[in-house]
RODO-2510 file (C-alpha; in nm, 4 decimals, decimal comma):
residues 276
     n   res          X          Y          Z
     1     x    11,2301    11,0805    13,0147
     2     x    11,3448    10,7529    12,8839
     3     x    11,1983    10,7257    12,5222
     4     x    11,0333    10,3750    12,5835
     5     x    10,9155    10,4778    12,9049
     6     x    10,7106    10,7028    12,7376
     7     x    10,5968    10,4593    12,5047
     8     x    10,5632    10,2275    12,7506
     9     x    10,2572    10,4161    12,9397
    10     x    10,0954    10,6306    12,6063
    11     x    10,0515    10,1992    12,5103
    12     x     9,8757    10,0739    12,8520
    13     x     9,6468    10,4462    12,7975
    14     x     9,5593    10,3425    12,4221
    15     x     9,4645     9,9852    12,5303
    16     x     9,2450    10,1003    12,7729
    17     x     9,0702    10,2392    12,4224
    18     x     8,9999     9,9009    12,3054
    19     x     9,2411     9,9403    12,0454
    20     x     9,4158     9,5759    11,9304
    21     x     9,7656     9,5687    12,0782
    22     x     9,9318     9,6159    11,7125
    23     x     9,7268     9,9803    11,6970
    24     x     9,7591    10,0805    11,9799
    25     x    10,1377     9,9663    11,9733
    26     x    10,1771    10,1695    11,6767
    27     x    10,0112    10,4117    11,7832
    28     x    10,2400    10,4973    12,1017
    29     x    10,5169    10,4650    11,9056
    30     x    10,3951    10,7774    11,6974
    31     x    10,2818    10,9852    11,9860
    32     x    10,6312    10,9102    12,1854
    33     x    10,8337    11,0648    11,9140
    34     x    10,5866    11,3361    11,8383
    35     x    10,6439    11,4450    12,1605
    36     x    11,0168    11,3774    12,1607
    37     x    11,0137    11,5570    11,8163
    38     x    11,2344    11,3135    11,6292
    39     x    11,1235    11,1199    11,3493
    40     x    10,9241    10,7778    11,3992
    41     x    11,2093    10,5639    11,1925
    42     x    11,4457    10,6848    11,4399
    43     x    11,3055    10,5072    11,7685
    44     x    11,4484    10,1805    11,7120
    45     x    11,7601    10,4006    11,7817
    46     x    11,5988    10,6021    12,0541
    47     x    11,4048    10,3871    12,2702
    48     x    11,6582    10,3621    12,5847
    49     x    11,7863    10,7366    12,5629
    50     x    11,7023    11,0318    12,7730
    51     x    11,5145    11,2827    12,6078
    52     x    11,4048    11,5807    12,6874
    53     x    11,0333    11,6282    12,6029
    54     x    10,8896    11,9022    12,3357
    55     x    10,5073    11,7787    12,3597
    56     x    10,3452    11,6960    12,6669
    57     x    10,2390    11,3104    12,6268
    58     x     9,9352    11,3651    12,8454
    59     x     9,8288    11,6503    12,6447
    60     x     9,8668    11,4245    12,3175
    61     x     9,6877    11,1327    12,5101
    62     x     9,3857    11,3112    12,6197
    63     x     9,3064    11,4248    12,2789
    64     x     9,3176    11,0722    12,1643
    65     x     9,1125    10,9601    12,4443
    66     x     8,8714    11,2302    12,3347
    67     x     8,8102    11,1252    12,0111
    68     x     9,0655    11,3295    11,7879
    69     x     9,1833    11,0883    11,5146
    70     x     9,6075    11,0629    11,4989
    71     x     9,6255    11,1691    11,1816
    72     x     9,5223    11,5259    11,3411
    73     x     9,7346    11,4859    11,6401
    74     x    10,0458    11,4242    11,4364
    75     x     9,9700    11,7055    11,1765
    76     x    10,0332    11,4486    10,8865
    77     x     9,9612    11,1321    10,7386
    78     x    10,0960    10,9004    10,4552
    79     x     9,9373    10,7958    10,1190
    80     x    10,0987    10,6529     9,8257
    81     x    10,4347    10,7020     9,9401
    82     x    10,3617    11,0479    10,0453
    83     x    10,3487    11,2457    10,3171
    84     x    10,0716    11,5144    10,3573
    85     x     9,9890    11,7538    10,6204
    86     x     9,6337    11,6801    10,7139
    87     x     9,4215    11,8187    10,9718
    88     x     9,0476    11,9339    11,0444
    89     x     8,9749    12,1009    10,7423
    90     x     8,9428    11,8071    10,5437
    91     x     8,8880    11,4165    10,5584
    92     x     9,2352    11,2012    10,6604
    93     x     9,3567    11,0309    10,3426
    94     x     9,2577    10,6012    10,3710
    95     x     9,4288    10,3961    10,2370
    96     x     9,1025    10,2199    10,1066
    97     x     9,1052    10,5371     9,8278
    98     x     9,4649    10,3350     9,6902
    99     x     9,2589    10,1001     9,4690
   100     x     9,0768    10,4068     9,3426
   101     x     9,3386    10,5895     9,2370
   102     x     9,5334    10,2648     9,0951
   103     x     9,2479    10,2243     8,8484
   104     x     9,2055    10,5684     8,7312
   105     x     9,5923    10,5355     8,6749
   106     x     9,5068    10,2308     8,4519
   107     x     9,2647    10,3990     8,2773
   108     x     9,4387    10,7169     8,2086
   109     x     9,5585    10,7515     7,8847
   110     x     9,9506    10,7606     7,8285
   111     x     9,9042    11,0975     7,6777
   112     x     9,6545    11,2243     7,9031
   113     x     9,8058    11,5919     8,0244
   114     x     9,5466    11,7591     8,2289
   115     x     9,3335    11,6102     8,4803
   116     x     9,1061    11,6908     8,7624
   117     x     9,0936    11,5832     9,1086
   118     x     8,7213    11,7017     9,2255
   119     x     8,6105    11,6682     9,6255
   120     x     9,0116    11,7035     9,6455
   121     x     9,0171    11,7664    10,0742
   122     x     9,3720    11,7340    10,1165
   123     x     9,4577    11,6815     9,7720
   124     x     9,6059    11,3515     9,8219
   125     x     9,4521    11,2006     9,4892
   126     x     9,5374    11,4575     9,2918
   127     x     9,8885    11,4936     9,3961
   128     x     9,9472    11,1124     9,4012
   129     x     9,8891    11,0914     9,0044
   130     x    10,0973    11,3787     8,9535
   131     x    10,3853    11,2213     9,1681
   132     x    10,3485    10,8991     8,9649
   133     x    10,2879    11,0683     8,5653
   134     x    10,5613    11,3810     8,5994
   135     x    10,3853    11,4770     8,2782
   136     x    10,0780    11,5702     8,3968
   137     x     9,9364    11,9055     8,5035
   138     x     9,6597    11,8354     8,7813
   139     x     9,3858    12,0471     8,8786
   140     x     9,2607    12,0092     9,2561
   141     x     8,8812    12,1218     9,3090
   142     x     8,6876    12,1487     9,6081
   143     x     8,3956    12,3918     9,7265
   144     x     8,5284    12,3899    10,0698
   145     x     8,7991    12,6877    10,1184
   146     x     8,9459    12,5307    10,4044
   147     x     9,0382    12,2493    10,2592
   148     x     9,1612    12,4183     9,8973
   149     x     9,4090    12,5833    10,1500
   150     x     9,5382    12,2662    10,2978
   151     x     9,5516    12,1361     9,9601
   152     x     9,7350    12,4371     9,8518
   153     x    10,0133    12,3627    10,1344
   154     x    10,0355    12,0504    10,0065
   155     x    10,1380    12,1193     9,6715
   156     x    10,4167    12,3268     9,8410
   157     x    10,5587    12,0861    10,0668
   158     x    10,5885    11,8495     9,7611
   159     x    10,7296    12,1177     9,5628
   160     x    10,4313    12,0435     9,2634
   161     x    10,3409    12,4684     9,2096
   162     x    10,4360    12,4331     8,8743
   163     x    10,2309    12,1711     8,7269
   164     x     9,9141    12,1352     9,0160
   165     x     9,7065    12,4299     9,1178
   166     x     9,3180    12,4284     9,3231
   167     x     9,0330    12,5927     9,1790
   168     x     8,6691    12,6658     9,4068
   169     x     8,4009    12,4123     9,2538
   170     x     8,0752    12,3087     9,3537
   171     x     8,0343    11,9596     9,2025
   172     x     7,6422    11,9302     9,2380
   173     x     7,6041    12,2518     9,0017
   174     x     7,7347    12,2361     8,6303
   175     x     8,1728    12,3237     8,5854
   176     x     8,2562    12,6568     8,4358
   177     x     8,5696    12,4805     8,2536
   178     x     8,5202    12,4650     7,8679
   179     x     8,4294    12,1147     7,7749
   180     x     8,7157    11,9014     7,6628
   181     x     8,9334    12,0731     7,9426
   182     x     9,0649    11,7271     8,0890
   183     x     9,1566    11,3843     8,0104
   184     x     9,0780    11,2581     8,3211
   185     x     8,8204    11,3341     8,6331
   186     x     8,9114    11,1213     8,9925
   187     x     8,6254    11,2106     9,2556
   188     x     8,5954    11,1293     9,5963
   189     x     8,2781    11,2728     9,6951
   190     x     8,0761    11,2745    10,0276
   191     x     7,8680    10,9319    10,0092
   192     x     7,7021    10,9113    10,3516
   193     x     7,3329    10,8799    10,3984
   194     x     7,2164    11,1796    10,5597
   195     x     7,0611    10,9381    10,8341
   196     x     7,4368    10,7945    10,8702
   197     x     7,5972    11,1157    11,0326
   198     x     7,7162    11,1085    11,3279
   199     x     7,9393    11,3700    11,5150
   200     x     8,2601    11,3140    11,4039
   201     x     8,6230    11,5338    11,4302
   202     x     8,6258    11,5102    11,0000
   203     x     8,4249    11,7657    10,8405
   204     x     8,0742    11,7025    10,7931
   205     x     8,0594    11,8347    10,4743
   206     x     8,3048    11,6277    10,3011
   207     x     8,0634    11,3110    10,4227
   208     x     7,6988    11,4526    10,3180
   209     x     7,5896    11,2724    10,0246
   210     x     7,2346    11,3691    10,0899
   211     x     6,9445    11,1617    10,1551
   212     x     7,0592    10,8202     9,9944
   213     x     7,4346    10,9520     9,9645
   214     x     7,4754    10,9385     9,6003
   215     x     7,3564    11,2938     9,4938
   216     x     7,7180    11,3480     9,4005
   217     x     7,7473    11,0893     9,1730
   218     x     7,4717    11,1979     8,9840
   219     x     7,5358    11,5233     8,9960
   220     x     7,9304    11,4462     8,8866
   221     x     7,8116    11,2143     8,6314
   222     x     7,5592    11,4575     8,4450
   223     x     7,6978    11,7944     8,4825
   224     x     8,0885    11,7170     8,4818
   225     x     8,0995    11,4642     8,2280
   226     x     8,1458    11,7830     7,9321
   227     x     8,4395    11,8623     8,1202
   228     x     8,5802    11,5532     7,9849
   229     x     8,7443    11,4819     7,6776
   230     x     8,6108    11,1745     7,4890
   231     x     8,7501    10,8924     7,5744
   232     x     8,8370    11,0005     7,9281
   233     x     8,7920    10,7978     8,2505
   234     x     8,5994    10,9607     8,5501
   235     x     8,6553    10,7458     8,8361
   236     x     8,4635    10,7335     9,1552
   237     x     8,5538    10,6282     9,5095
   238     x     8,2105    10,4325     9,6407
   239     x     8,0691    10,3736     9,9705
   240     x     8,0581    10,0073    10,0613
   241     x     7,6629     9,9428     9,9271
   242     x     7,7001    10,1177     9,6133
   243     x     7,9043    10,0254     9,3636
   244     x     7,6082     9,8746     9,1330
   245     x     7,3858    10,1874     9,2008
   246     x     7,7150    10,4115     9,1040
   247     x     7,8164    10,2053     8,8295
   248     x     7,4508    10,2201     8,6955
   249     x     7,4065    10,6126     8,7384
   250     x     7,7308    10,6339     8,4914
   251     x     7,5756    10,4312     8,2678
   252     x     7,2569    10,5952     8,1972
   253     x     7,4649    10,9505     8,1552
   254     x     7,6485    10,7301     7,8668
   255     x     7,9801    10,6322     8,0170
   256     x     8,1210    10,3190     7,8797
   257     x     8,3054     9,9890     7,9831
   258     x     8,2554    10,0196     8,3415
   259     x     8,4842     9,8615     8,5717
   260     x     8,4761     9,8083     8,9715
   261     x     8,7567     9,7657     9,1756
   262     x     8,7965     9,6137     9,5419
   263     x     8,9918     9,7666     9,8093
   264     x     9,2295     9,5948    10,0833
   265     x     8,9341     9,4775    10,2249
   266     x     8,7607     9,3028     9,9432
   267     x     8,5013     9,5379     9,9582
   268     x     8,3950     9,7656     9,5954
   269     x     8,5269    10,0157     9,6350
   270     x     8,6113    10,2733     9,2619
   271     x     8,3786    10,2697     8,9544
   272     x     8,5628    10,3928     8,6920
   273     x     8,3693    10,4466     8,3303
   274     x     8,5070    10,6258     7,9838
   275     x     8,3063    10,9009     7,8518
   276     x     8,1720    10,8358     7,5069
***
């Protein structure tokens, strides 16, 4: 089939979604060469070739129409330059988390070597800190197995084995790390109401936050904070309400010059404070 062809109809079937013509434009554009199987900067090139499909577009289509974010479809998504594999076993990198990881960055200490990337999913804050500072050595922690896994094939495909590994930890009970152990903590936990879950394809546990959705931060806040060096920024990514109730659990465990950041969309989004 003619590439734009293709295109062409996955559009009219995304529309029908009440996606805005830009999405859904985009959209078809990454379906048509998934299921061409060439790369999505090529089809500028492609568009009025023959091709001989590899994918079904229906099949791709209906699981869109179903529900199943892209991100899934595709097997991959981009974040801070990168590209990760993503799928079902763990939330789908936003880039809403970019401000959050900007300011821990800020924060960081120039010779800060080890830090900690807890509630990792896909590892894609983690691995975006050791991509920018080559000198650090990054620890990725998550209690889900699934998703240390996925974060695990992440480190391969970027080639980081030798300076990021993932480690099994529950961040509502106390770490087993020695305290000191990093120079840096970047969390972002499950922060959803209980009452605020719905069904969704994304893993319900990495969205929990219990009954007013910040038992992680509290949790995070008093049990983690030994794992910190003094003088070490723990940075939180925050649901839209509660920046003030975040930045106000931090202080009361002791943490110090506490600073909020806004996302794309203007809206609070990290709370990043120094331990003591």
């Amino acid at each position: 089939m003619v590439m734009h062809e293709t295109r062409t109809e996955l559009y009219k079937r995304l529309l029908s979604l009440g996606l805005t013509e830009e999405s859904a434009g985009l959209e078809a554009t990454e379906l048509a060469c998934l299921a061409a199987g060439i790369r999505r900067d090529r089809y500028i090139f492609e568009a009025d070739r023959e091709h001989t499909l590899l994918r079904d577009p229906e099949e791709l289509i209906s699981r869109r129409e179903k529900g199943e974010p892209l991100a899934y479809i595709l097997g991959e998504w981009d974040f801070y330059g990168l590209t990760l594999k993503t799928d079902r076993r763990a939330l789908i990198p936003r880039d809403d988390s970019v401000c959050v990881l900007e300011l821990f960055l800020s924060r960081l200490s120039p010779r800060a070597e080890r830090i900690l990337d807890l509630c990792t999913g896909t590892g894609c804050l983690g691995l975006a800190a050791a991509t920018t500072r080559p000198g650090l050595r990054v620890t990725l922690g998550d209690i889900s197995s699934d998703a240390l896994a996925l974060a695990g094939e992440n480190i391969a495909l970027l080639g980081l084995g030798d300076r990021v590994r993932t480690v099994r930890a529950n961040a509502l009970l106390p770490p087993e790390f020695e305290a000191g152990s990093f120079h840096g903590m970047i969390c972002n936990p499950p922060y959803l109401c209980r009452d605020e879950l719905s069904p969704t394809p994304e893993p319900i546990l990495a969205l929990d936050g219990g009954e007013d959705g910040l038992d992680f931060y509290r949790s995070v806040s008093a049990f983690w904070k030994k794992a910190l060096a003094p003088g070490s920024p723990l940075c939180f990514e925050v649901g839209y309400t509660q920046s003030a109730q975040v930045a106000g659990i931090m202080a009361g465990e002791g943490f110090e010059d506490i600073t909020v950041e806004r996302d794309l969309s203007g809206i609070e989004r990290a709370v990043c404070g120094i331990k003591k």
